[in-house]
Each structure stands twice: as C-alpha cells, then as structure tokens.
C-alpha positions as a printed Julia matrix, in Angstrom:
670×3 Matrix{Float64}:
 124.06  118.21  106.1
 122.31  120.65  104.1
 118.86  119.0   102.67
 118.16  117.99   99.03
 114.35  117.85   97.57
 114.74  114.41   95.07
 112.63  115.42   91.61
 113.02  111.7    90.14
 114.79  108.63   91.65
 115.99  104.85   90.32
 113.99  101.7    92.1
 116.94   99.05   91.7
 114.4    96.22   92.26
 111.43   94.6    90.58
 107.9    93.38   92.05
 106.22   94.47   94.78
 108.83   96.38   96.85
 109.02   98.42   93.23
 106.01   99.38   93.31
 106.13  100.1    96.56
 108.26  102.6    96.73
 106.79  103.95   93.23
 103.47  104.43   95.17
 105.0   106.53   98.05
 107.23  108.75   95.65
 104.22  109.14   93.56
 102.17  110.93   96.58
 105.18  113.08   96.97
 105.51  114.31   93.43
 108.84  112.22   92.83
 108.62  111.05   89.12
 110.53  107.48   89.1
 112.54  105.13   87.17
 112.22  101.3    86.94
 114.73   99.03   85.5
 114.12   95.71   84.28
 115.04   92.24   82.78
 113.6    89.95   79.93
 111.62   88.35   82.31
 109.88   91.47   83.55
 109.1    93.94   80.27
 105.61   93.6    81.05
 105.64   93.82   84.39
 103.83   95.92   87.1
 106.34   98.0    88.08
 107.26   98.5    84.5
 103.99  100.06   83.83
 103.53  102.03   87.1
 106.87  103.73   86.81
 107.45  107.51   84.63
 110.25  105.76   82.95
 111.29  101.92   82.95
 115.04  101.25   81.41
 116.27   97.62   80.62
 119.41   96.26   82.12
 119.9    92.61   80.71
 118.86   89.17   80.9
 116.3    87.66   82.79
 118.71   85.74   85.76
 119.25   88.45   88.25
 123.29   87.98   87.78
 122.99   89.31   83.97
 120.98   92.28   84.94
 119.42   93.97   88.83
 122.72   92.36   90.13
 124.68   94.55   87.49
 125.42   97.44   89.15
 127.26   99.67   86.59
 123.9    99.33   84.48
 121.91  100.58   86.95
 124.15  103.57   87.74
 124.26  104.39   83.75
 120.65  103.97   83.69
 120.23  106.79   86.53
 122.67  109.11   84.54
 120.55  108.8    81.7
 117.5   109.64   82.96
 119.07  112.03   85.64
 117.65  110.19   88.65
 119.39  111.95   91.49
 118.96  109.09   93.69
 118.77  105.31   93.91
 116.27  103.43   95.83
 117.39   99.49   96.1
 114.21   97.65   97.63
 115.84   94.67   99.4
 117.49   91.6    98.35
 119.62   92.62   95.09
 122.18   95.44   95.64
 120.53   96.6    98.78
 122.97   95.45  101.46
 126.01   96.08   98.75
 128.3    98.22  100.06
 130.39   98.31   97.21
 127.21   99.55   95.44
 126.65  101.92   97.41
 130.39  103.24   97.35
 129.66  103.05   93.58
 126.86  105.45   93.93
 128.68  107.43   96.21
 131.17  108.12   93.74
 128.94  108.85   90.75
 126.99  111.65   93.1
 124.24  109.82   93.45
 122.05  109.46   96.69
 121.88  105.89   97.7
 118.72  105.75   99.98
 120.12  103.41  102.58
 123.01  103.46  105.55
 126.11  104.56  104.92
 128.75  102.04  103.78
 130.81  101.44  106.87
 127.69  100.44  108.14
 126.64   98.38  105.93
 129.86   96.84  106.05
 130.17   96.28  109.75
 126.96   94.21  109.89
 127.55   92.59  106.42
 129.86   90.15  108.2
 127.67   88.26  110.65
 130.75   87.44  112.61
 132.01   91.17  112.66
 128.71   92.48  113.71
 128.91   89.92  116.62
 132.28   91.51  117.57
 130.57   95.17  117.63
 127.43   94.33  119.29
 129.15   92.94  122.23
 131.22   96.36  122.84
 127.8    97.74  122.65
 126.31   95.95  125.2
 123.75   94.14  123.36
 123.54   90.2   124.34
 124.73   87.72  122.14
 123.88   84.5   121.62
 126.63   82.33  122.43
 128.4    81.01  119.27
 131.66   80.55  117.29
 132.49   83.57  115.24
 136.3    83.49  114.89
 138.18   83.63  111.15
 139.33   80.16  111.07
 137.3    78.58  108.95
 138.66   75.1   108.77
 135.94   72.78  108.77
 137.34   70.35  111.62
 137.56   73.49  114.19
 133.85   74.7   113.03
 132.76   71.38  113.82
 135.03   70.91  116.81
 133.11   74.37  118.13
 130.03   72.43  117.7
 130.64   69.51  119.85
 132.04   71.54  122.64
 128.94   73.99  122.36
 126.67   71.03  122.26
 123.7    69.8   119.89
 121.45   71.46  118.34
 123.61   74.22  116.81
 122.79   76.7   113.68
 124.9    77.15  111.08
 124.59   80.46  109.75
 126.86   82.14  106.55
 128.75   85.16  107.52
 127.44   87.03  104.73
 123.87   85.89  104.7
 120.3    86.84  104.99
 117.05   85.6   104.13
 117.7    81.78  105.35
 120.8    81.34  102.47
 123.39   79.26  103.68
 121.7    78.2   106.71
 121.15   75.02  108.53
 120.3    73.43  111.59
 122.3    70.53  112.69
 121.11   68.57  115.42
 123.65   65.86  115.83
 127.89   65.11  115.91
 127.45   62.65  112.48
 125.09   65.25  110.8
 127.2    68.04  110.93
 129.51   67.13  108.02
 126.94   67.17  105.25
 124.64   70.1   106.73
 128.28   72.5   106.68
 128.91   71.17  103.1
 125.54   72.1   101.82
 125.76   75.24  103.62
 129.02   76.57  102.2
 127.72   75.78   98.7
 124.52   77.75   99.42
 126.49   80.63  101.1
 128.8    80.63   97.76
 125.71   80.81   95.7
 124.52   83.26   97.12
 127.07   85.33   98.49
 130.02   84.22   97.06
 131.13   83.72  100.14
 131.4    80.25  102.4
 132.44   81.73  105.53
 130.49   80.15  108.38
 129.7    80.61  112.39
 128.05   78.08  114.52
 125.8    79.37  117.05
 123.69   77.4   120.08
 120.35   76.59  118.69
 117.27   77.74  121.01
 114.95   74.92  120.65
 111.97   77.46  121.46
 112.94   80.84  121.04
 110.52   83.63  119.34
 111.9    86.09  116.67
 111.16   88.92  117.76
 112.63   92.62  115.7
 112.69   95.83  116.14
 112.56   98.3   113.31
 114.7   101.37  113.75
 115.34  104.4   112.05
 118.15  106.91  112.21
 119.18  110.28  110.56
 122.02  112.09  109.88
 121.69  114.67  112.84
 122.26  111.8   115.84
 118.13  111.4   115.95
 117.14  108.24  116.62
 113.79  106.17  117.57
 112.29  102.49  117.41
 108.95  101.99  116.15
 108.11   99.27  118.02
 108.22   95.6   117.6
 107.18   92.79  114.96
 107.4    88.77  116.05
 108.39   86.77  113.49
 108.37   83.44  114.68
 106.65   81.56  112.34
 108.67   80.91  109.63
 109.47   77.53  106.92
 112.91   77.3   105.58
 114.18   79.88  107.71
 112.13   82.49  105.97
 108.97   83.95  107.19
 105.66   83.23  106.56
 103.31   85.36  108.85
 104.46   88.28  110.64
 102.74   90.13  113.23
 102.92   93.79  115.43
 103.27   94.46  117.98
 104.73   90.92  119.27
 101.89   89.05  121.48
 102.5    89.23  125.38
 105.16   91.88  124.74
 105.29   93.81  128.18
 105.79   97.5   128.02
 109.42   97.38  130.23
 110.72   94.34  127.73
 109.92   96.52  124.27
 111.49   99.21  125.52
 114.85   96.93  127.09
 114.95   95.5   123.46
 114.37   98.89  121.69
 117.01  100.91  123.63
 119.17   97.91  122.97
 118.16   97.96  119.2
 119.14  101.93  119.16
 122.65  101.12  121.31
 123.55   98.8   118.06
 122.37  101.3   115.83
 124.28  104.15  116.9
 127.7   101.52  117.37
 127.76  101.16  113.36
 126.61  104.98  112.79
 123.84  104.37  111.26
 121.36  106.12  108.7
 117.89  105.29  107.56
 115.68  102.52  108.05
 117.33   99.3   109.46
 115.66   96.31  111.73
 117.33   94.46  114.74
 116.54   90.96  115.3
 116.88   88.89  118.22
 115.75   85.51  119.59
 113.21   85.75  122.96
 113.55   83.31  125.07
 110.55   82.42  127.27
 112.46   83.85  130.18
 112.57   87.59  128.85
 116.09   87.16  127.97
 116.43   88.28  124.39
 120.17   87.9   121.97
 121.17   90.03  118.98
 120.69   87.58  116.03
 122.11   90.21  112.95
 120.88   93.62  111.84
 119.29   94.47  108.18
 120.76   97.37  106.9
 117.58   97.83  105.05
 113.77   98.02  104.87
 112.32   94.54  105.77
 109.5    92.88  103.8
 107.44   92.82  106.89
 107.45   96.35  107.21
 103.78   96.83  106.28
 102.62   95.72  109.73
 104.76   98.32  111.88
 103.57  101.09  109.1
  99.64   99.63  110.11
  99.85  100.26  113.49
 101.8   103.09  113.76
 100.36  105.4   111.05
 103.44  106.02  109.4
 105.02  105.29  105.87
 108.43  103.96  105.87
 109.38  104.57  102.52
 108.52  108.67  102.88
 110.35  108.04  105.91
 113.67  106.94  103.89
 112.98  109.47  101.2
 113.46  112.24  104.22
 116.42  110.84  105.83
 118.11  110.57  102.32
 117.25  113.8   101.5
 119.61  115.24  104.73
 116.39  115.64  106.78
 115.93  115.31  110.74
 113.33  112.42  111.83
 109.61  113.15  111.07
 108.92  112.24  114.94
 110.58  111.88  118.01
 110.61  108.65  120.61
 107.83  110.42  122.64
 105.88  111.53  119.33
 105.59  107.67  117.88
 102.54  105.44  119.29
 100.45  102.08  118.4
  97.56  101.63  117.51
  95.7    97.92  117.05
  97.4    94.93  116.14
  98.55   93.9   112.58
  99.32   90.53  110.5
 101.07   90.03  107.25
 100.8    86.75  105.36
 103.17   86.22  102.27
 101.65   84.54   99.82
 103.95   82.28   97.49
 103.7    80.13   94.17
 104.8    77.13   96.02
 103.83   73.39   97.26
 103.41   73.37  100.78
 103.01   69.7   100.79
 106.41   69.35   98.95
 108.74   70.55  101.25
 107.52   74.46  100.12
 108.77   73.79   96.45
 108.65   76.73   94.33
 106.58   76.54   91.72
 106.2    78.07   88.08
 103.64   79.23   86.17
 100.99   81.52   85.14
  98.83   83.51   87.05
  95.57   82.35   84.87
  93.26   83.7    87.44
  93.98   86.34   90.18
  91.04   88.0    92.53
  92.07   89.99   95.46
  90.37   90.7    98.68
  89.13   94.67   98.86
  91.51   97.11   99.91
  90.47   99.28  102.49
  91.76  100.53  106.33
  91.76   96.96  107.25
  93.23   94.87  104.5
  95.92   96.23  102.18
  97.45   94.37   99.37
 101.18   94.58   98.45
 102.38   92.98   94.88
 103.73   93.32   91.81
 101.56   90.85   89.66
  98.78   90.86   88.09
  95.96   88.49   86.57
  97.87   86.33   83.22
 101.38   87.42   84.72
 103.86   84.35   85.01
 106.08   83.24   88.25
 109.35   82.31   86.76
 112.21   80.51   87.85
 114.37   83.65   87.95
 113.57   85.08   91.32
 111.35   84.81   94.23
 108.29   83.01   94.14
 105.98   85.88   96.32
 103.15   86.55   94.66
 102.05   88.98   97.18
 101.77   90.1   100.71
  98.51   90.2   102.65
  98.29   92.85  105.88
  95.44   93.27  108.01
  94.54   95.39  110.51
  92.07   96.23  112.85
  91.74   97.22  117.17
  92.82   94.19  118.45
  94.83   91.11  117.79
  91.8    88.88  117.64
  89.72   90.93  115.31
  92.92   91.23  112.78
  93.38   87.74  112.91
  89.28   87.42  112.08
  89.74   90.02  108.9
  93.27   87.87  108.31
  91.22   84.98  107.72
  88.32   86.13  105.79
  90.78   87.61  103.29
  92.75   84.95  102.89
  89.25   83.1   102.21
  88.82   85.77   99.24
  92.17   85.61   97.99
  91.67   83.62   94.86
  94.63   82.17   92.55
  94.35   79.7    89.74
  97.0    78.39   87.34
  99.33   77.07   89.63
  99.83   75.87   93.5
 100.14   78.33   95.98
  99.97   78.45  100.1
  96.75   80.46  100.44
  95.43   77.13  101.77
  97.89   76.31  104.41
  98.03   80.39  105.58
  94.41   79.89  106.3
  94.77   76.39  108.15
  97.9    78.08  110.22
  95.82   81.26  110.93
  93.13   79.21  111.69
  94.57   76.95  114.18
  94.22   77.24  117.42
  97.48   77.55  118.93
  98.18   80.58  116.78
  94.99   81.58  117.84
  96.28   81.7   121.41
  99.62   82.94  120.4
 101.69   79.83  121.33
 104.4    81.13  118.72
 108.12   80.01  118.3
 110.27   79.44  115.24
 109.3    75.43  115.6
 105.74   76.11  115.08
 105.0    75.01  111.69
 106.95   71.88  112.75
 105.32   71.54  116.17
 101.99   71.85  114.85
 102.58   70.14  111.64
  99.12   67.83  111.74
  97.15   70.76  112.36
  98.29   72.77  109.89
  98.57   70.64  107.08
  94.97   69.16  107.54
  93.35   67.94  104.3
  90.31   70.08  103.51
  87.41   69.01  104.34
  85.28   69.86  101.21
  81.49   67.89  100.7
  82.04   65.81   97.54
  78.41   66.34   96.53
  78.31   69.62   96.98
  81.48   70.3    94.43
  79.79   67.39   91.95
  76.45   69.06   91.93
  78.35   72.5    91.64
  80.31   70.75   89.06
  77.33   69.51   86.69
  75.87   72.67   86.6
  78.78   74.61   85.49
  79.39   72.72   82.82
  75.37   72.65   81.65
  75.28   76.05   81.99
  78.56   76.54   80.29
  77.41   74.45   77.31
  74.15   76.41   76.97
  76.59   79.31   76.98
  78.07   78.05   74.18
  74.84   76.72   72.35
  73.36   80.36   72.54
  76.44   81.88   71.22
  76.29   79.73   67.95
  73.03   80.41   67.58
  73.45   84.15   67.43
  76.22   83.3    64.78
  74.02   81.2    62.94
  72.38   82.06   58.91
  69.94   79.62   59.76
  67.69   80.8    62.88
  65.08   78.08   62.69
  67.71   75.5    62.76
  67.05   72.98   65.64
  71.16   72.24   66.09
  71.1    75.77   67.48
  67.95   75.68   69.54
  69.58   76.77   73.01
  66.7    75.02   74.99
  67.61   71.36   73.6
  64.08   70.23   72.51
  64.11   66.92   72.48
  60.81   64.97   71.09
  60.88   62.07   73.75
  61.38   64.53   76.81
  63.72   67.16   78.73
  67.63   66.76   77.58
  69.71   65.06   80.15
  73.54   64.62   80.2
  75.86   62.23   81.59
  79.25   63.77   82.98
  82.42   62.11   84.04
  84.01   64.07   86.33
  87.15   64.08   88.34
  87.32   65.22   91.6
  89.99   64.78   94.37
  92.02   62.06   91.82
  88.44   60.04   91.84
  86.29   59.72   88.93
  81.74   59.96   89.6
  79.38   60.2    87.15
  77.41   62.55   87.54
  73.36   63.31   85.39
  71.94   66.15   84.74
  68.13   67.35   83.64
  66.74   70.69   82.08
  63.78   70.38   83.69
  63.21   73.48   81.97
  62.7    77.13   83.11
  66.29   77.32   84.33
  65.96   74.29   86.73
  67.91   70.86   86.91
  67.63   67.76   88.43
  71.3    66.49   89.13
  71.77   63.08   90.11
  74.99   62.73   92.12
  75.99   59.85   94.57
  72.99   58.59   95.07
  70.74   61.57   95.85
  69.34   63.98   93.46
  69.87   67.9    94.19
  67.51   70.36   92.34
  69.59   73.23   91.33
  68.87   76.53   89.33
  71.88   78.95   88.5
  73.58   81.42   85.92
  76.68   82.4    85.02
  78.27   85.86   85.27
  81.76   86.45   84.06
  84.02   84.5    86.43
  81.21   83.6    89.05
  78.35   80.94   89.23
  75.21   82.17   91.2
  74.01   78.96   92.08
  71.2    77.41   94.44
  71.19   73.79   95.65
  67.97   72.51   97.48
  67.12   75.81   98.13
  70.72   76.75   99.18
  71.73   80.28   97.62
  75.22   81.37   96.96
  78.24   82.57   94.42
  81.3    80.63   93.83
  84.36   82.26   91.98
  85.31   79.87   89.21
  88.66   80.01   87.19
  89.3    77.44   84.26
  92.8    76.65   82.6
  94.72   73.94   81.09
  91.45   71.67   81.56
  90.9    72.23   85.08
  88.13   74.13   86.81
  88.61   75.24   90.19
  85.45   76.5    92.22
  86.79   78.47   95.14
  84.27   77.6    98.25
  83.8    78.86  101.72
  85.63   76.03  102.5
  88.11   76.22  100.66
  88.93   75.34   96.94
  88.08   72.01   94.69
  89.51   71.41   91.28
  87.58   69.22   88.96
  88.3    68.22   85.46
  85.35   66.55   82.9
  86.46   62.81   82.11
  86.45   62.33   78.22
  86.66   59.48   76.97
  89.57   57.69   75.75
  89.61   57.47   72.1
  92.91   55.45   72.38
  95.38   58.41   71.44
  95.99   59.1    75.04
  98.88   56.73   75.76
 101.79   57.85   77.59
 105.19   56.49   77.12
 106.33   54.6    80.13
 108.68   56.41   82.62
 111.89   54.64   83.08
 113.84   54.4    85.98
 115.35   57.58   86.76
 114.47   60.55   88.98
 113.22   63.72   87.57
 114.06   67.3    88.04
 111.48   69.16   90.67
 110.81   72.32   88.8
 113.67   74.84   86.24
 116.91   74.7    87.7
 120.57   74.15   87.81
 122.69   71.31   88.78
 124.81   72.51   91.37
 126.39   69.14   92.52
 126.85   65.37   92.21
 127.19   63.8    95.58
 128.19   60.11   94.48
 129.9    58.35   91.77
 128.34   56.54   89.12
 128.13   52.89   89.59
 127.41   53.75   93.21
 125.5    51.42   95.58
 123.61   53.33   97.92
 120.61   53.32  100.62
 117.11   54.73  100.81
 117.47   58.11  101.76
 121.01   58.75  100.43
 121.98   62.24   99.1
 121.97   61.74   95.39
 122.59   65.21   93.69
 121.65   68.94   94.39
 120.18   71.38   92.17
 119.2    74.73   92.87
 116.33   76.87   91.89
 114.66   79.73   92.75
 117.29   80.66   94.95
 116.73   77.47   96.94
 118.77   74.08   96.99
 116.64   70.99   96.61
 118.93   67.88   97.25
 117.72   64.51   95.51
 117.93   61.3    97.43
 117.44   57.73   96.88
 113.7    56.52   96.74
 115.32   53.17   97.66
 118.27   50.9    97.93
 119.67   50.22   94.6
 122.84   51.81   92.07
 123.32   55.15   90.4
 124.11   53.67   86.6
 124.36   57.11   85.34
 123.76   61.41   85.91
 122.42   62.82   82.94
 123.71   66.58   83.71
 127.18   68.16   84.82
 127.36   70.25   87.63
 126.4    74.01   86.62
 124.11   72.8    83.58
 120.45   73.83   83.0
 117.62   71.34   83.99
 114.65   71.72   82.63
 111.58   70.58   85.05
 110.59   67.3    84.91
 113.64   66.05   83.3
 115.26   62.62   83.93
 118.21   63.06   86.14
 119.75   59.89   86.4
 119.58   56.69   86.06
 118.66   54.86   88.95
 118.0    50.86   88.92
 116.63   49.73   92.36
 117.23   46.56   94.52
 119.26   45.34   97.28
C-alpha cells in the first residue's frame, strides 16, 4: 500500500474526542474540519477546528448520524479523510463502505472487520476458531424469546443479556432470576432497537466477580501488529465505566502477555487495521474470556497513551495513511501507573440520572505531566438532552499506582463545577475509599461498596455559615462601593461604603439555608475589615476580601481561599472537604405560593416516551413498572410509588416530555 500524507481531514464527532483528534492533527500540520448540529454552533470543537460545517438538527439522528452529510461536507472542503471519534458512525460499516466509495480515507478498520465483530454473536463464532476463550453463552440466530429464556434456565442464574449489535451498556441487562427474565429481555430489545435498530439478543453466564480487564491493540496494513498493554476497567455504573486504570493492578508479567497474544490472535482472525481494544472478563483464577472487540479508539485511551508515551490518534493518522507501525512489540514499554475519571452531569444519588443544564461555573485542575484534562466544554456551555452527559475526562499520572491515585484525588478536589449536579463528589469518595485504595476491584464494586461510597459529606455547619455571612457582607459592600462610584452626590451618606451608623458599628441579620435547614446567622463591621459573626451559638471573628471568583478568608485566625460560584440564587463554596450550597432566606412577602402538585408522577429530566407498560384503569402494586421513557440515550422506567390505579397517561408512546412534566395520573390506595 503505497503511503498518503493527509493535508486536512473531517472529525465526524463532537466534544471532547473532537477536539481530541483536532489537537493531535494540529501538531502534525493537518488543517481539520468539524461538523456540527444546532445544539453545538458554539461549541469547542467548533471553534478549535480550521473549518466547522453544519449538518442538521440538534438530535444526533437529524444530523452526526447522517452520513451522506458528512461525506458532502468532506467533498466540499476537500478533506481527504474522515476521522469518526467513537460512538456515532464509528463502528458503521456501511459508513465506512460509503467512504470507501467516495475515495475517502476512513481512519478506522476495514469493513469486513468491522462487520465481523459488529455482531456480538458472529464475533463469538470467530474468536473461538481463533483460540481465544469464550465465555460460555447462547449465541445462536433463533431469537424467539421462549428459547432465549429457555438458554437461561439451563445455563443457570445470574445470566447477562447483551444486544448483538451493542456497545457502551445499550441493550444490556443482568437478570438474576427465572421470573425476572421476561421483563429484563423486553426492556432490553427496546433499548437494543433504540439504539441499534436492532433487538437481536445472546445470553451469556454472568461472573458474579469478574474484573474487566482490555487490551488495546493496534494493527497496520503490512501484517505488523503489537499490544500496548493493559487497562482494568472494572468499576463501572450502568454498565459503563466510571474510572479506568493502566496497567491493571496485580497484573503478572506471563498473564499480560497470555491475554495480549490472545488479543493479537483475534485481531489478525478479522484482518484488522488501526486502533481496536479487546475486552475480556478476569476471573480471580487467571482465567480470562473474550467479552467483544471495539473496532475503534476507546474513551479510556488516555491512560495507555500516559504510561506508554505514545499518542494514539498520530498513531491512527499513520496507519491510515498506508504506514508500517511507529514501534515494534519489543520497542513499546510502561512507565508509572495511570487513572482516568469521567466526569458526568448526572445524579449519583438518583440512580446516575442525567442531568441538564448550564455549565455556570467551570475551574479545572492545572494541566501538566501529571494531570491532563480531556473535554469539549467550557465555562457558560450547556449539557443538553441530545447526547452524552460527559463533561470531561480526568487522567493522572505519576511513578506508581499509589502516588497517581494521591494526584487523582487532589484534582478531583480542584475540579470545580457549578450550575448543575455532577459526580465529582462520588469520584472522590470512590477514589478515596479504601478498598479501591487496595485494589479490591470487580465490576460489582460500586454495588459492593455502596455505603462507602455514597457517604454524606461531612462538611462543619459553622464553618460554611460563618463562610456564608461573610460572603454576602462582603458582597454587599461590593455593591455599596460600586454605587458610590456611580453616584452625583459623593457626600451622600446612602453611599457611604463603611455604613456609619450614629448608635454604633452596622450589624446584619441573615437567613440562610444550608443543607435544606434554615440558621440565622449576625454579622458586625467591627470596622477595619473585621467582623464579629454570630453563628450557632459561638461567635467567629473573621476578616476577608473578595477576588473575582474566590473569597480569601480567615476564621479565628484560620487562613484560606474558597472558590465560590453563584447562579440561579445559590452559592456554592467549594471546600477542602468538599462543596456546600447555601442560599440567603428572604422573606416571604406572600407572592411565593406554589400551586399544589396533584397526584401524578413527573417526568425525570427531557425525554421521550418510549412505552406504556399497563392499561389505564389499572390496579397495580408498589413497585410496578408504570411507563418508560428514554433520555440521554438511557431508559428510565417509572414505577408505582404505591399501591393504587393508573386513571390516566398523559403522553403516547414516541412523544416529547418535557422535564418535570406530569405523566399520569396516579390516585393511591389499596
């Protein structure tokens, strides 16, 4: 294959894998194109691109999943290749066939190979001429639901559904019992269809503690191919991952390279080109089965380019080009130990719920060898219900697993997000707790250690209150001094920014609001930039100014700086500890009545209906399955808060729900 130099390629994605790849081709003097949607015109990887061209609306259907745009928009521009992140188009082979056609380089595998391992079943089938364990499972073509389930009891409980066509937890579901299996297979089909558009299903034994451990591979189009090592992946909600780590803890040098030569043996069976990971389950025996392969990069592949020293996207742009491997087997080496943590826009204590929003105040750790930020937002951008809820993806690094767990922690200590709920606080609980600390992983972690994990923080109410007082004193003299510089009338005492008062130093009475609990809370100019704060009983001298978004403050003589972020009303003071919102109490003039809630059930977030599970007029038990809706590429099925009747659903299946809408009528009672 004679090689090809790329002057300007296509990114077929959005976010941070956009930008991504925009960075690398950047350093190698490849001018790029972005495409994008309504929803992202002002994004990042708008901005960071040479050239951005829109494709359609903002759901991904109506415009990244519409492949003929994105082919015209690389003829226009004359992109001579097309770089498709993941997710999207990048495991499509008839997208890539599409490319293929138009003379464009897709930089991925070829498409028989994506095809072969775009059936999970097929690429079951393949790996087992290959050699590579399996674990076993059902993967035949009928697809009736009686012999899926009949494959199931015979197998015996737990088992994993899984959709032929999936990836990234879609259409997945563990079923742990004979009378559960019914519902979990419905819900998965309709996921799988979602998704996919395709409810083909397997059923595979469930390891109860199994790690998930991958190996990331890379082939080229001379026969050269190499592993670079391992990442475990074990801890994961939703069957998606949520902090990744290489190389895998307690990984012995004979086992990585079993498990890589096995990765390269299913590889080289599909003929494969480019960057691709193979995943399998570890079981605490050494015994290791081929879960499915990516025919793509991974998110997680920051960690493997951390320790190794190498970029993976230059790495892609080579093999694409018709180049040989940048290193051989013996070339490629470790180095340290490396962590990513994906940070989401979601409710942890929800279930992980996405979440919407805007980004009203962003501060990131700083960059350096040791911590490296990946994302595609920025301060005032909004999450929105059209895609994936990452926000960004934290890696750290440093010389051993315990130090890069240390830096892990601190950053996600200075990783600072306001405007809407997020998991920064439960990736520092689980990367503080001590069975990660010791490596204890499986894929039932977050479940096995849920108490730990999801500990309230433990933040010192005074401490926030007296924090809180002086914010807003020293926000209000903010204020006062501002109108005084505006006002005709300098000898005006209504403008006097010190508050002379003729019967003594000003003091101020604040109601404030602080974990759903209302305290009063005084405050003193005692004059010369000192206050006496009376808070629950005690009284806390405190000095402090203000300094764009921080507050240098000192409390009985203790100094330090706390971030602050306001919006919508709320302040939010992000601590060593962690981070307390507060809200000043006003008080209620009587126009703040709200109009009483009914009793129906109301929508989680933006979404669409995708199903109605029981008739109207319905009697049914606590705990029922109501409805599903989907959003954010998720299914969140609504149940019964309590025994009682379904009088009436308020949307069709496929219709738009807007969050917080009423979603049926539901009267309770026995």
């Amino acid at each position: 294959m004679k090689t090809k130099q790329f002057d300007k390629i296509l990114i077929a994605n959005r976010g941070e894998i956009a930008c991504r790849v925009i960075r690398t081709a950047a350093k190698r003097g490849i001018s790029t194109v972005a495409v994008y949607s309504d929803a992202d015109r002002d994004a990042l990887h708008v901005r960071m691109a040479d050239e951005a061209i829109y494709i359609g609306g903002s759901p991904s259907r109506e415009s990244y999943l519409q492949f003929e745009r994105v082919l015209h928009a690389a003829h226009s521009t004359g992109a001579q290749a097309i770089h498709p992140g993941y997710g999207f188009l990048s495991e499509n082979a008839a997208f890539c066939r599409a490319c293929e056609q138009a003379g464009i380089v897709f930089i991925g595998p070829p498409i028989a190979a994506i095809e072969a391992m775009g059936s999970k079943s097929a690429a079951k089938q393949i790996m087992e001429k290959a050699g590579v364990p399996l674990v076993p499972g059902y993967h035949g073509d009928d697809q009736d639901d009686a012999v899926l389930k009949q494959s199931a009891d015979d197998m015996g409980y737990p088992v994993l559904l899984k959709a032929v066509a999936g990836g990234g937890g879609k259409g997945m579901r563990q079923v742990w019992s004979s009378d559960e299996f019914d519902e979990a297979l419905a819900a998965a089909r309709r996921e799988a269809k979602s998704s996919f558009d395709d409810d083909d299903m397997l059923v595979e034994k469930y390891l109860t503690q199994p790690r998930h451990v991958e190996i990331q591979v890379f082939c080229d189009s001379h026969g050269n191919a190499v592993y670079l090592f391992e990442r475990d992946c074990s801890v994961q909600r939703r069957h998606q991952k949520v902090i990744e780590e290489a190389p895998a803890p307690g990984m012995s040098a004979q086992l990585r390279q079993k498990m890589g030569e096995a990765a390269i043996r299913a590889a080289q069976a599909i003929q494969y080109e480019g960057a691709g990971t193979v995943e399998f389950l570890l079981d605490s025996d050494g015994s290791f089965y081929f879960m499915e392969m990516n025919t793509r990069l991974q998110v997680e592949h920051p960690v493997t380019e951390m320790i190794t020293g190498e970029d993976l996207v230059d790495w892609q742009l080579r093999v694409a080009a018709g180049e040989t491997l940048p290193k051989t087997q013996d070339e490629l080496s470790m180095s340290g130990h490396a962590f990513e943590a994906r940070i989401y826009a979601e409710d942890p204590d929800n279930d992980f719920l996405p979440v919407t929003g805007r980004l009203a105040f962003l501060s990131v750790p700083p960059q350096s060898k040791y911590v490296r930020v990946d994302t595609g937002v920025v301060q005032g951008d909004d999450v929105s219900v059209y895609y994936d809820p990452m926000i960004a993806k934290l890696v750290c690094w440093d010389e051993s697993r315990d130090k890069a767990l240390q830096r892990l922690i601190a950053a996600l200590k200075q990783y600072r997000i306001a405007g809407m709920k997020t998991n920064v606080a439960f990736l520092t609980n689980l990367a503080s707790s001590e069975p990660f600390r010791e490596a204890e992983l499986d894929t039932g972690f977050i479940e096995k250690h849920h108490q730990l994990i999801f500990r309230q923080q433990q933040i010192n109410a005074c401490k926030v209150l007296s924090l809180a007082a002086l914010f807003l004193s020293l926000s209000a003299q903010q204020q006062m001094e501002l109108s005084r510089r505006k006002s005709t009338d300098a000898n005006s005492p209504w403008f006097n920014s010190q508050r002379w008062r003729h019967l003594g130093a000003a003091k101020l009475a604040h109601q404030i609001s602080f974990n759903g609990v209302e305290y009063g809370v005084d405050i003193a100019n005692q004059g010369n930039g000192c206050f006496a704060i009376g808070v629950l009983d005690a009284v806390v001298k405190a000095t402090g100014w203000l300094e764009e978004d921080c507050l240098h403050a000192c409390l009985d003589g203790h100094v330090f700086d706390v971030a602050v972020a306001q919006y919508n009303g709320e302040v939010t003071l992000f601590l060593e500890e962690g981070e307390a919102r507060f809200q000043r109490v006003f008080a209620d003039l009587g126009n703040n009545n709200e109009s009483a809630r009914g009793n129906g059930l109301r929508a989680p977030m933006n979404g669409t209906m995708v199903s109605l599970l029981v008739d109207e007029g319905a009697r049914v038990n606590a705990g029922d399955s109501l409805l599903v809706m989907e959003a954010m590429k998720m299914e969140h099925t609504i149940r019964a808060p309590s025994d009682g009747t379904v009088k009436q659903f308020y949307f069709k299946a496929g219709e738009l729900v807007d969050g917080g809408a009423e979603l049926l009528d539901f009267e309770p009672g026995g």
